[in-house]
C-alpha positions as MATLAB code, in Angstrom:
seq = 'XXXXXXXXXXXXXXXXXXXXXXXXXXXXXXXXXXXXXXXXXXXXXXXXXXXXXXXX';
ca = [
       4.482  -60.855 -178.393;
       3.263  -59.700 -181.808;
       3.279  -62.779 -184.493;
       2.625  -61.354 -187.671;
       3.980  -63.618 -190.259;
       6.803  -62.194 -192.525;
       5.590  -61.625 -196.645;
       7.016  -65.207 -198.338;
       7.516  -65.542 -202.285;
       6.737  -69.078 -203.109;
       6.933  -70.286 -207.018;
       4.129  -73.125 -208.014;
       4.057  -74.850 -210.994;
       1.027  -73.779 -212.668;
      -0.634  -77.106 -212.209;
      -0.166  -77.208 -208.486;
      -1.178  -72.844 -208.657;
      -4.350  -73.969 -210.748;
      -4.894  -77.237 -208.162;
      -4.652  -75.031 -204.841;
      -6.568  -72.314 -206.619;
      -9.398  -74.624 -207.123;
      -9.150  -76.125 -203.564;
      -9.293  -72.750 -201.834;
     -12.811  -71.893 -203.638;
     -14.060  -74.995 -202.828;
     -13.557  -74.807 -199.083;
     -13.873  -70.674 -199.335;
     -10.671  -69.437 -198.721;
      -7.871  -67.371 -200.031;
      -4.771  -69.654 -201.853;
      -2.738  -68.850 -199.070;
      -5.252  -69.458 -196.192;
      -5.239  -72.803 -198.219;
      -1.540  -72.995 -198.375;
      -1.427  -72.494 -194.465;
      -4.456  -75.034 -194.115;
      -2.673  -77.980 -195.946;
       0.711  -77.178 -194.112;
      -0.865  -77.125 -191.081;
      -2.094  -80.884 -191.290;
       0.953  -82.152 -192.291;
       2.590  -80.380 -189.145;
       0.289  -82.178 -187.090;
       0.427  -85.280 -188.765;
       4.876  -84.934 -188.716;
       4.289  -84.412 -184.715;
       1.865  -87.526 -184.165;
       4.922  -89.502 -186.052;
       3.145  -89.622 -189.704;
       4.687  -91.486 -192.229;
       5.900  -88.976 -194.552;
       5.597  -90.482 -198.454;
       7.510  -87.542 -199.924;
      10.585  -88.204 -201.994;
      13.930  -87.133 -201.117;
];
């Protein structure tokens, strides 16, 4: 089964745009291989039963 990932419009504020844009040079990739990266471990951490600190 093909998985290519559907195009997704997502709207930073410019200071989390200019804080992921600075992250994904620093560990050399592209702001949405970063974006992926960062959602990534917090999938992994919500499976293992993380405590989430977000606000609702």
């Amino acid at each position: 089964m093909n998985q290519t990932p559907n195009p997704f419009g997502l709207r930073l504020p410019p200071k989390m745009r200019q804080w992921i844009t600075e992250r994904a040079k620093r560990n050399r990739r592209s702001i949405n291989g970063e974006i992926v990266h960062l959602l990534g471990r917090v999938l992994e951490n919500d499976e293992r039963g993380g405590v989430d600190h977000g606000q609702s």
